[in-house]
N, C-alpha and C positions, 0 to 999 in steps of 0.2 A: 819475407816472401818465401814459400816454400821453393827447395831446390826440385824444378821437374827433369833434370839431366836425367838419361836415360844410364845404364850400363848393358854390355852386351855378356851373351855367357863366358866369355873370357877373362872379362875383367880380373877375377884374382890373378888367371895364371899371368894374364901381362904387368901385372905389379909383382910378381915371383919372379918375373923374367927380368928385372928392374924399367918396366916401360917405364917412360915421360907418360904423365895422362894429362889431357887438354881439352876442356870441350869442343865439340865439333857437330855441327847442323844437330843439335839438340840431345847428341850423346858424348861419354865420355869416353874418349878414344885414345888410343896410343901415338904420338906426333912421331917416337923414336926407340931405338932402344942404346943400352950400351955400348953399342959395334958404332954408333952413330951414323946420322943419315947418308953421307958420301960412303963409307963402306956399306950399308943396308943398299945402296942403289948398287955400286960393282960386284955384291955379291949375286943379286939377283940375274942383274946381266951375264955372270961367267957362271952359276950353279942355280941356286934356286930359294926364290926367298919364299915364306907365309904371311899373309896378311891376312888380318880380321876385318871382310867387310861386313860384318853382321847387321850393322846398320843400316846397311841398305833395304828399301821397300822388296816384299817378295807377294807376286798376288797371282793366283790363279782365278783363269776364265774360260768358263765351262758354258756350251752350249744349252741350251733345256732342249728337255728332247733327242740328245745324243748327237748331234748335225753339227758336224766341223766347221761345215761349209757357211753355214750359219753366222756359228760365232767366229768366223774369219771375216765374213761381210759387217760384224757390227763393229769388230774390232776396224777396218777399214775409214768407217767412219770419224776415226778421229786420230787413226797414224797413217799417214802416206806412204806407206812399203806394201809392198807385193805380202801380205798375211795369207790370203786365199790360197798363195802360189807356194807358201812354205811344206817341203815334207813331212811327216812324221819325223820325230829325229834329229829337225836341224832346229837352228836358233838362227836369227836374224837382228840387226841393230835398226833404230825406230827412233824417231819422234811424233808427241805427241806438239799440235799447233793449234796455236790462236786464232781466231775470226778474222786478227789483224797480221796474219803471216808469221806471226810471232814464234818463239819456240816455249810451249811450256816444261819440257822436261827429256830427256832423252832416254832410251832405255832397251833390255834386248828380251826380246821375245822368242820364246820357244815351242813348236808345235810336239807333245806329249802325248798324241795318240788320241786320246778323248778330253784332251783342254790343252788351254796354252799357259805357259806361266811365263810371264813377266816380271823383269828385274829394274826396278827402278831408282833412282836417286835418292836418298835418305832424308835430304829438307823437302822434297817435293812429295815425299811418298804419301801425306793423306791425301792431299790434294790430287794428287794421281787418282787414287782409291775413289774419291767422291767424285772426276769425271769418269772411269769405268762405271760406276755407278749408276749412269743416266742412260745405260745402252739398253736395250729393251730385248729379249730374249737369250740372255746370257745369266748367267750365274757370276757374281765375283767374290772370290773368298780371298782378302789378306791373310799371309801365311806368319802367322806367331810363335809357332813352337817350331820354328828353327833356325840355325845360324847359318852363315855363309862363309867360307873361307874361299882364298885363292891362294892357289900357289902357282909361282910364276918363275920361267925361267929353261935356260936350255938343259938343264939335269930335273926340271919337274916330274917330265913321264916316269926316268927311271925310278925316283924317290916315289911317286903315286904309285905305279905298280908294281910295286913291292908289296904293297898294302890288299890293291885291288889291279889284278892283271889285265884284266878287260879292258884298261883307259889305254891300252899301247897300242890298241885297235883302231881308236877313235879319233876322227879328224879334224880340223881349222871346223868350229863350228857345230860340232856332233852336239846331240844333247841326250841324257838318256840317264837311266836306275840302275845302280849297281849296287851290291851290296859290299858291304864290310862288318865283319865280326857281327851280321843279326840287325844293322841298321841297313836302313835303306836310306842310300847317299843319291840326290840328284845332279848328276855330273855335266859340266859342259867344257867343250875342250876351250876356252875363250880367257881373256882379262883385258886386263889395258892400262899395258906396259908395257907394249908392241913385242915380246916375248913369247912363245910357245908357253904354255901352260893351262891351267884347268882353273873352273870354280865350279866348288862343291856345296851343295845345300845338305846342310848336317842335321837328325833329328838334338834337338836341343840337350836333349838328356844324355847325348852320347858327345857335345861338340868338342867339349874341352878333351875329352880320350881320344879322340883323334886328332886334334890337335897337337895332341902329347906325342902323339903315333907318328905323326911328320914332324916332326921338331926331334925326334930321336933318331931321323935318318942324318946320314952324314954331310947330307949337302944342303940340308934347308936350317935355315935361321930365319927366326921372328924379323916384319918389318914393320916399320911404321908408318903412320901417312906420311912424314915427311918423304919419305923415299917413293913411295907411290905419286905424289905428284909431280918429283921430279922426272922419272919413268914416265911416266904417261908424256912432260911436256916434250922432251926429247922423243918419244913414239908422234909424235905432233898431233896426240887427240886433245879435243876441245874438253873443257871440263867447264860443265853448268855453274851457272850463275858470276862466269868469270868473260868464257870464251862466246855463251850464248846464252840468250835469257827471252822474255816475252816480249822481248822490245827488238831480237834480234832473230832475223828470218832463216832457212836452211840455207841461201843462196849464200848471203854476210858470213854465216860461221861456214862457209867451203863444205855444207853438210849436202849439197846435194844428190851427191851420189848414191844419198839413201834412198831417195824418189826412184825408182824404176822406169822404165819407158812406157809398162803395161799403164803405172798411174797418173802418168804426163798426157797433156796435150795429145788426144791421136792417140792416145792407147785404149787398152779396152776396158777399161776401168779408172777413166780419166777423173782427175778432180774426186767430189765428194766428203772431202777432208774440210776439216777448218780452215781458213786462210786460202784457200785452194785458188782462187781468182788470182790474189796478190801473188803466190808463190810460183806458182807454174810463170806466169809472166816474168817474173825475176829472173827465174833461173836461165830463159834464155839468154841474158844479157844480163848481168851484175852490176851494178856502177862501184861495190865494195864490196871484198871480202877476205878473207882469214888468210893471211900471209904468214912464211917464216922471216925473222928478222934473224941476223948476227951481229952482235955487237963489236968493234975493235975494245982488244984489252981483256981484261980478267973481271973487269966490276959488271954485273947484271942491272939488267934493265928492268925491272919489276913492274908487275901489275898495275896503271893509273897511271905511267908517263907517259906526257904529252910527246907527239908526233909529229914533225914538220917537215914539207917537202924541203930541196934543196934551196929552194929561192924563199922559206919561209914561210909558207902558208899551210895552216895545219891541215892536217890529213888524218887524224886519229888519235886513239892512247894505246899503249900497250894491252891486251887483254889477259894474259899469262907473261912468266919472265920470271927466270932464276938462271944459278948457273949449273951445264949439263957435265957432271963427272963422266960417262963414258965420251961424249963430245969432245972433252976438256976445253971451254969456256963455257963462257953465256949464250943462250939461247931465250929468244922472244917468241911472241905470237900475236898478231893484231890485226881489225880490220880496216884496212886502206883502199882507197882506189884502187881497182883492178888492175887499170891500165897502168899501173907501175911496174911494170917488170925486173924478172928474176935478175941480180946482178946492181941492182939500181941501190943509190943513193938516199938514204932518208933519216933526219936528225933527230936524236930525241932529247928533251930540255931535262936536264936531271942537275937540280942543284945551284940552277941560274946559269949553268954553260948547254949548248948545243953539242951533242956527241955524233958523229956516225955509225949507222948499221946498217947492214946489206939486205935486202930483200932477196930471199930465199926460198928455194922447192921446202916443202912438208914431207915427209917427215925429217927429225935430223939426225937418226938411227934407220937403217934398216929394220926391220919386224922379221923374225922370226919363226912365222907360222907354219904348221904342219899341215900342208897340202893337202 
């Protein structure tokens, strides 16, 4: 059978840099490098690390006819966020949902002045594309000829604008064109790795020279996913297909705060979305959703263990779970009965013994974003 593993433009330079390559949602990605994962995550945290997510979906969506307002209403129809209400400028986080309340994908959105681009999940990205697809006075064009990068961290701005000054400007969420050396880079001040930092859309033919261009600054080092997912689960974002999926609603994965009040119940652009009945109902009242665990001890609780209240009766599986190097232990994430509160008791079966972990506030880093 032919190999269809994808490579993104960096590939050589991350085998020059001695990356780990491992497949990953249908491409060949970097898991690590040299420095190894637990240093890749504390460097990040105290300077600034790069990451190649080039694999991620990039797609633009253009009105016909030139009317924003337009394609913020068609967009509307199938993400539950205030689109309409976005400014020129900003970026906003989104899911796209189910009939059945479901989540099919999550992703952030950016208002670009005469369209919006959308940054999506890499296993979901056709399927993304083919439901934009079905909107009716919009334009959707997937973006091919370019890459993505993030660089993440509290010495990111200074290593970025070194390169390009403009990003010292811009704020938690900016989205905007700037150029460097003749490309034209689309920058947004955002990641997720609860960290201050940017991600940059690169024209392809220019990714790896800039890449080369922040990896020659003195505070950024190449990372890998490994170190990205442990960032993210210590920032206590959800990560698709783990923390939330089409079987699991905004309310379950603690996503609801992406719903605004304009598109809740009473607002003025209420409902409309997929799922809309199921979800808004939910959200006023949860019977389960997305908790922090801590585990006693040094050993993690990983993804798929079972969950039991204190008398025994299960309650869940873990949904995420490794251990948090800036934390220093293990950290979980699952969804459980609500009514279990913070502080509270609850077992997890790992290995034929019953463990305890503490149900916990999210996140279990502070976040670091530029105001």
């Amino acid at each position: 059978m032919a190999d269809t593993t994808r490579r993104t433009g960096l590939y050589d330079l991350h085998v020059e840099l001695g990356g780990r390559m491992v497949p990953f949602a249908g491409w060949e990605m970097p898991v690590q490098f040299p420095m190894g994962v637990m240093t890749e995550h504390l460097h990040t945290r105290a300077k600034a690390g790069l990451f190649d997510v080039s694999h991620m979906g990039q797609v633009l969506v253009a009105p016909e006819g030139g009317d924003m307002a337009r394609a913020a209403a068609a967009l509307e129809t199938l993400i539950p966020a205030d689109v309409a209400g976005l400014a020129p400028g900003r970026q906003r986080y989104g899911l796209f949902t189910n009939d059945q309340g479901g989540i099919l994908d999550d992703l952030m959105f950016a208002n670009r002045g005469d369209h919006f681009l959308l940054v999506v999940n890499a296993a979901c990205a056709e399927q993304d594309i083919a439901h934009l697809q079905t909107l009716s006075g919009v334009t959707v064009t997937p973006v091919r000829d370019r890459g993505l990068l993030a660089l993440q961290g509290p010495q990111a701005e200074a290593a970025l604008a070194r390169l390009v000054p403009d990003v010292a400007d811009m704020r938690f969420m900016d989205s905007t064109a700037l150029d460097w050396d003749g490309a034209q880079l689309w920058v947004s001040r955002s990641g997720y790795t609860g960290e201050d930092g940017f991600e940059i859309s690169v024209p392809e033919a220019r990714l790896a020279d800039f890449a080369r261009a922040l990896l020659d600054q003195p505070e950024v080092a190449p990372i890998g996913l490994g170190a990205r997912d442990s960032l993210r689960l210590e920032a206590g974002m959800p990560l698709y297909g783990h923390d939330m999926d089409a079987g699991v609603t905004p309310a379950q994965a603690a996503l609801g705060w992406s719903i605004p009040r304009v598109r809740r119940n009473g607002g003025a652009r209420a409902g409309g979305f997929p799922g809309a009945e199921v979800i808004l109902a939910e959200l006023a009242a949860p019977a389960v959703t997305r908790q922090g665990l801590r585990p006693e001890g040094r050993a993690p609780i990983r993804e798929g263990v079972a969950l039991f209240s204190e008398d025994g009766a299960p309650i869940g599986t873990v949904s995420s779970g490794g251990f948090g190097p800036s934390v220093g232990g293990p950290v979980a994430m699952a969804r459980i009965p609500k009514d279990i509160p913070e502080g509270a008791t609850v077992m997890a079966e790992l290995r034929g013994k019953r463990l305890p972990l503490t149900v916990c506030a999210l996140p279990f880093v502070t976040p670091s974003y530029k105001r």
